[in-house]
N, C-alpha and C positions, 0 to 999 in steps of 0.2 A: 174233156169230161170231168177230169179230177178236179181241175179250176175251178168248174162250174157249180158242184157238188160242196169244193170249199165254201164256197162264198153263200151260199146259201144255208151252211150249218154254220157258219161263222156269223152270218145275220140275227139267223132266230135265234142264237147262242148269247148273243148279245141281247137282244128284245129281252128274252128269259131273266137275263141279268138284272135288265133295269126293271122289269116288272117284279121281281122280287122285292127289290129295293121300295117301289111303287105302294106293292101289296104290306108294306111292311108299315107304310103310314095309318093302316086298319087296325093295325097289330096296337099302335100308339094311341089311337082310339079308342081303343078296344081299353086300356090302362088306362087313361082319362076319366070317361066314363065309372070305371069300378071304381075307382078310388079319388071319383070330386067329391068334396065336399061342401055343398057353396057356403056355410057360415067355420070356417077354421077356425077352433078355441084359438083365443090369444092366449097369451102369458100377461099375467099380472105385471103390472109396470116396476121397475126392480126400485126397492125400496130405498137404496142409496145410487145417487149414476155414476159409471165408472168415466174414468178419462178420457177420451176417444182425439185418437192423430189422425188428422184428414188431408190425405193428402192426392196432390193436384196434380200428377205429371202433364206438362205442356213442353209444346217444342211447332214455335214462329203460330202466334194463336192470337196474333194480333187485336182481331175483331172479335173475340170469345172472349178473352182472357179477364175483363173486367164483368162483361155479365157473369163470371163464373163465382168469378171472388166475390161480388155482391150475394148470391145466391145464397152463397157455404156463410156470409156475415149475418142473415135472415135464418138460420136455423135456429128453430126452438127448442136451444140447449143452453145452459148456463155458458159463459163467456170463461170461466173459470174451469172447467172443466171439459174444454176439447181443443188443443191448436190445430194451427193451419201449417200446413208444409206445401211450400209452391216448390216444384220439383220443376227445373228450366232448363231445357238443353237448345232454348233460342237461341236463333243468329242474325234475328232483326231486329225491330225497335218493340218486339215483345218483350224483350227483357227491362227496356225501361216504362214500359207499360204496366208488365207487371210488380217493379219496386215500387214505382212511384205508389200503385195501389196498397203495395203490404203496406208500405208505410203510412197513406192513410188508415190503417186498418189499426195498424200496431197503438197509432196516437186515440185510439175510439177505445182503446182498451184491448183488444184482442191478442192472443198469442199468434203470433207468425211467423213461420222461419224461411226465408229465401235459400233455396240452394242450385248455384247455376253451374252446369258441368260445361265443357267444351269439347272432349274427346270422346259425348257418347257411347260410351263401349256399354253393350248388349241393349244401348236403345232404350226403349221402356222399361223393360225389366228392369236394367241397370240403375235407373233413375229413382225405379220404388226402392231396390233393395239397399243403394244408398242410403236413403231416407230412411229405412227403417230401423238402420243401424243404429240413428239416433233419435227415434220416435220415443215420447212419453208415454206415449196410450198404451193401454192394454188390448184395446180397439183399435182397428186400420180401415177407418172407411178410403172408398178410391173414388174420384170423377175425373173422367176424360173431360176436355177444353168446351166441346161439345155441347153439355148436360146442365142442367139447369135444376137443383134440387131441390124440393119440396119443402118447405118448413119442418113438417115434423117427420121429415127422413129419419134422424137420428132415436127421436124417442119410440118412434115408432118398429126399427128395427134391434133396436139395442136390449129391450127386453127379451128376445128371444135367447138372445147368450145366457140367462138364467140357468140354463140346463150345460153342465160341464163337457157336452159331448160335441155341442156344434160347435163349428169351425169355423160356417160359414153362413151370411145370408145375404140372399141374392135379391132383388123387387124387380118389377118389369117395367119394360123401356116403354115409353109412349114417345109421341112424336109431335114438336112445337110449331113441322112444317108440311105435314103429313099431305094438305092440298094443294101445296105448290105446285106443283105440276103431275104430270100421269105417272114420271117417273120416280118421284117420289110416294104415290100412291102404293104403285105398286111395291116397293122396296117396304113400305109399311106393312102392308099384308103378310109379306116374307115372312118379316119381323114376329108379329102378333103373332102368326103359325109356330113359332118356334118357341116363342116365351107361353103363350096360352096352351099349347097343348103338349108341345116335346118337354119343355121344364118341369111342368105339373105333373105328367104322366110318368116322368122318371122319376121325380123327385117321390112325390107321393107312393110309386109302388115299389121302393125300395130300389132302387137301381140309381147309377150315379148319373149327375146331371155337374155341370158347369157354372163358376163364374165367369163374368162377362166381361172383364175387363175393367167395369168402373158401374154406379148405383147401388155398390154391394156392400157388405161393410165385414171386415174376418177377425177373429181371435188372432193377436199377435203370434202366439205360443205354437196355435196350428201351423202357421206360414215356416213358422223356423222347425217346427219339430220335421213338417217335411221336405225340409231340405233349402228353402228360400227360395224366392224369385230365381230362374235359370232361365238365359237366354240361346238357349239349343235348338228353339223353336220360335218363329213368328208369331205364335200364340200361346202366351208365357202365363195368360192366363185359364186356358183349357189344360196346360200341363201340369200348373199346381195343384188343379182344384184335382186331378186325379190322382195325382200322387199323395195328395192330403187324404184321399176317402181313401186308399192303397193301407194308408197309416189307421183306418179306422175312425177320421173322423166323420159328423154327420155332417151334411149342411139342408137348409130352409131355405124354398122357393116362395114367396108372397107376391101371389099374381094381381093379390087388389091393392099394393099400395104402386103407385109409377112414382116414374122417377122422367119428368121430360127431356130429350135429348134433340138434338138436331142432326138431319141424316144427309147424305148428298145431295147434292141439287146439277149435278151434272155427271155423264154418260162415263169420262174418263175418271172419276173420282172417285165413281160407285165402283170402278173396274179394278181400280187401283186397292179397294178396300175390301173387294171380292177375293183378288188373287193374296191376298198376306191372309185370308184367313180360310179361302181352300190349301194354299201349304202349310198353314201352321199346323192344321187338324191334320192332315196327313204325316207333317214331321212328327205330331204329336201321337198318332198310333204308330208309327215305328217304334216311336221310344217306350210306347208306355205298354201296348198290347203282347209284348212279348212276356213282362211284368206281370202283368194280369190273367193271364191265362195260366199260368205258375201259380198265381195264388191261390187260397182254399175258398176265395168266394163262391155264391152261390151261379148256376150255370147260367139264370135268367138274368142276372147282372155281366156276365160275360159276354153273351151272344149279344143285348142290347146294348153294350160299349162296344161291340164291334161294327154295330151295323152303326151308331153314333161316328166312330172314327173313321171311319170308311165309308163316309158319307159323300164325298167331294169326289173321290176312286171314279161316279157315275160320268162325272165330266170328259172321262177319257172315253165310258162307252158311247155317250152320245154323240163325241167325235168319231168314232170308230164305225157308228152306225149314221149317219151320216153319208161317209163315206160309201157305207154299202149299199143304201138305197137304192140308189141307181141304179150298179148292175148286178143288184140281188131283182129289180122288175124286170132288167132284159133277159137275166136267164129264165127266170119262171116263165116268161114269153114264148123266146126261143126252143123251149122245153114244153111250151105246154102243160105247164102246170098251173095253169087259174085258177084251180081251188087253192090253191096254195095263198091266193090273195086274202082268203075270207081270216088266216090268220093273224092278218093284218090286222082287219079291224076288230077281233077279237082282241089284240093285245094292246090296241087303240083306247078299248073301253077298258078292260083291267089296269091300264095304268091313268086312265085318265080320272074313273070313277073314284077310287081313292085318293088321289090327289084334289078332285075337288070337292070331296065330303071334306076335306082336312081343313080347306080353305074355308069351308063353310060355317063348319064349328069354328074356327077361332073369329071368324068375323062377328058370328052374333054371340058370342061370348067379349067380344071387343066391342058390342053395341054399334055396329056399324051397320052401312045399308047392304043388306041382302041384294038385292035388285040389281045394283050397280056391279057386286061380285062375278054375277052371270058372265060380264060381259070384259071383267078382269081376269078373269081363269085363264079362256085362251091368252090373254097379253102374259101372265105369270109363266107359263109352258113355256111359251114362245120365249121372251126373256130368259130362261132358265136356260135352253137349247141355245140361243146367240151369245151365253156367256162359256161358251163351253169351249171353246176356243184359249180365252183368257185366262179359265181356271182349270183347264185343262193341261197349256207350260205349266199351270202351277202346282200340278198333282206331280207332272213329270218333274220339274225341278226339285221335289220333295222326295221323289222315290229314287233319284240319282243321286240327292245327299248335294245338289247345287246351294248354295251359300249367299243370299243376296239381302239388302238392307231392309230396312224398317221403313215403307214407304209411309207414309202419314196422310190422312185423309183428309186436304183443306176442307174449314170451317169459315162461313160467311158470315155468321148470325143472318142467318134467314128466318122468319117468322111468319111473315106471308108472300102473297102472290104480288103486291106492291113493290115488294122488297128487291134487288139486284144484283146478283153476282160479279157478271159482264165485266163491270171496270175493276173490279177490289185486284189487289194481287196476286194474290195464289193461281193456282191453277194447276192441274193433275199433269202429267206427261202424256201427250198423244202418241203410241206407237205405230208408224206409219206400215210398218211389215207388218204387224198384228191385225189390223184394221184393211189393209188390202187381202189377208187370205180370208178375213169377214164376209168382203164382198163375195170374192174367189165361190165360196160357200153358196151363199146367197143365191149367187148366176148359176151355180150346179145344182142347185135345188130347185130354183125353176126348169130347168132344162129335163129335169126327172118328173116336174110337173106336166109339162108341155108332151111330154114323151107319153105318159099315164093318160092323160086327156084323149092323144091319138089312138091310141091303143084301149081307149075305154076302159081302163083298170080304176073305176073312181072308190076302189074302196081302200085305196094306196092314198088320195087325195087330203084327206085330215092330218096323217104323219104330215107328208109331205108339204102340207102347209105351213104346219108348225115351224119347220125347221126353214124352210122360205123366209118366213116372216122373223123369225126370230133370228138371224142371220143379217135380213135385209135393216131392219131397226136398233140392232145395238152399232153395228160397223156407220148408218147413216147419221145417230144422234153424235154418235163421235167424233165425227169430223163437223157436223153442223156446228155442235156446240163450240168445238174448237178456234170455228173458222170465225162464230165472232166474236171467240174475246182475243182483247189484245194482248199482243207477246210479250209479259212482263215478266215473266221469270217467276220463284219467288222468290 
């Protein structure tokens, strides 16, 4: 009896959990809303420009590496006043990809400084903060191999440093390959949700928000006053930007100007790009939330960096709950408790219903098709639930202080549905144990369907599909895609 009694306050105890979490995307609505503004004064354009170092960490970007250098040669900035720093920790024929290019670049007139490490130590980080030990700029813009940047990136965000207090400014990611396929679709909407409405609604209501890695551009002075690039964390750039606001400075979200990027095109790549940045955010509330809570900030900046940091944490309950599904329906069965079912679908709609207002707003705020959304909500769920597995070692490996590399997310240059991954070389790591307990899932999640169906429980049916389906779809693309490209290593 005491088993039976566990599992069923360990169920809802969990449900509880994540519907919190759930109800809390209302919360970020709710700060959206009060504090959009849709025309944002600019800042007058600064009347002399300052120097700005742009610099490029790449490592094996083979097929990226020249659209990227062309891009960063197309900004509309004086040629005299910004270099280029290609930051290389390639070990293929990207490194003579990318000299051969500085140095057409260099003979065009441009400043550019090749710098190739081989012993990577701390990875990316490692790479900036080399580099920026001998940067000219007073400015640090960053792009990943990835990104493709807009002409007037630079004038467009460099006015904003006019005010001595920002630090830092961040613009939003759009996507060059957003139609490629369902799965990149969906990875976009992710995206948009997070830049349209989490950036905005933090940034704007005073509460701290992130850089992203790269489209950003930062005050030299801020980067070292707090403390420099560290690489203690998988996301080296979620740690600074919080240690920089720690130190007091501001930074600016600009959600109308993009910055194009190009996002996975395959199941293991997306996985691989999932798990480094569910542990990084976890490493990165360990280190920093202990900090923060000590400090004399305001409370509403506290409690919303915690639910920020402790965002990824959910991957373990919906492992957790998962797991209980099952024989949280045979007890309530056994027991006789079928009212007990109707709380199901109550907490079916409470997490579902803000999750897909959330999606809603940033989609037609992204100008995108409403219509087509309806019918991407459930694939979002479901996807979110089938990675829970993946980023779920990755919470645990974070909260046990486990130690593992900088996996790097191959880049195709993909641009459309024309376009081919299949032969090029890269290619993600299949994890074959990670991918068979997928299934494992999968099969147990039908098996709690078929069981529900017998038993007439269908208001257990919508969970339990979710987690079916999203189970059955991440562990199937992964071995599909797998299985037809060829094993070339990279």
């Amino acid at each position: 009896m005491f088993l039976k009694y566990s599992i069923i306050f360990s169920y809802f105890s969990i449900l509880l959990c994540l519907m919190v979490y759930c109800l809390h995307r209302l919360h970020l609505l709710y700060l959206y809303f009060k504090n959009y503004r849709p025309e944002e004064k600019k800042p007058a354009p600064l009347p002399v420009l300052p120097f700005v170092t742009i610099q490029l960490p790449v490592y094996n970007e083979m097929y990226v590496i020249k659209r990227l250098l062309n891009a960063v040669a197309l900004l509309d900035y004086p040629k005299e006043f910004f270099e280029i720093q290609v930051l290389d920790d390639s070990t293929d024929e990207t490194s003579r990809i990318a000299l051969q290019h500085c140095n057409i670049l260099q003979s065009q007139g441009f400043q550019v400084t090749y710098l190739h490490r081989t012993d990577r130590i701390g990875f990316k980080a490692g790479a900036l903060e080399k580099g920026l030990k001998i940067a000219r700029g007073d400015f640090i813009a960053v792009f990943d191999a990835d990104f493709v940047p807009e002409k007037g990136f630079l004038r467009q965000t460099i006015s904003y440093f006019d005010d001595p207090k920002i630090g830092m400014v961040q613009t939003r990611w759009s996507h060059i390959n957003r139609s490629y396929s369902k799965l990149t679709q969906l990875q976009s909407i992710f995206l948009d949700a997070h830049f349209i409405l989490e950036h905005t609604a933090r940034n704007r209501s005073g509460r701290f928000f992130n850089f992203n890695g790269t489209a950003g551009v930062w005050r030299k002075s801020c980067i070292v006053s707090a403390g420099g690039w560290e690489h203690h964390t998988l996301t080296e750039d979620l740690d600074l930007s919080y240690r920089a606001q720690l130190k007091g400075w501001q930074f600016v979200f600009l959600p109308e100007i993009l910055s194009p990027g190009e996002i996975p095109v395959d199941m293991n790549s997306f996985k691989s790009q999932q798990h480094r940045w569910a542990k990084g955010g976890i490493e990165t509330g360990r280190k920093i939330l202990p900090i923060l809570f000590k400090s004399p900030l305001p409370l509403s900046v506290k409690i919303e960096s915690f639910f920020h940091l402790t965002a990824n944490a959910n991957y373990l309950l919906i492992l957790a709950l998962s797991l209980l599904m099952y024989p949280a329906l045979v007890v309530r069965i056994q027991m006789g408790w079928k009212s007990l079912f109707i709380l199901d679908l109550l907490c079916f709609i409470l997490s579902v219903v803000p999750i897909s207002l959330f999606y809603l707003v940033s989609q037609h705020r992204a100008r995108q098709s409403l219509r087509s959304l309806f019918i991407h909500i459930p694939l979002l769920m479901s996807l979110g639930i089938g990675l829970s597995i993946n980023n779920g070692k990755a919470v645990l490996e974070a909260l046990f202080g486990h130690k593992t590399a900088f996996i790097r997310t191959p880049k195709f240059n993909i641009t459309s549905r024309s376009d081919s991954w299949k032969q090029k070389k890269y290619r993600a790591i299949l994890y074959y144990r990670q991918v068979m307990i997928e299934l494992f899932f999968a099969l147990y999640s039908l098996s709690a369907i078929i069981f529900a169906v017998l038993f007439s429980v269908y208001t257990s049916l919508p969970f339990l599909l979710l987690f079916f389906c999203g189970f059955s779809y991440v562990s199937y693309l992964s071995i599909q895609q797998q299985l037809r490209k060829p094993l070339t290593g990279e």
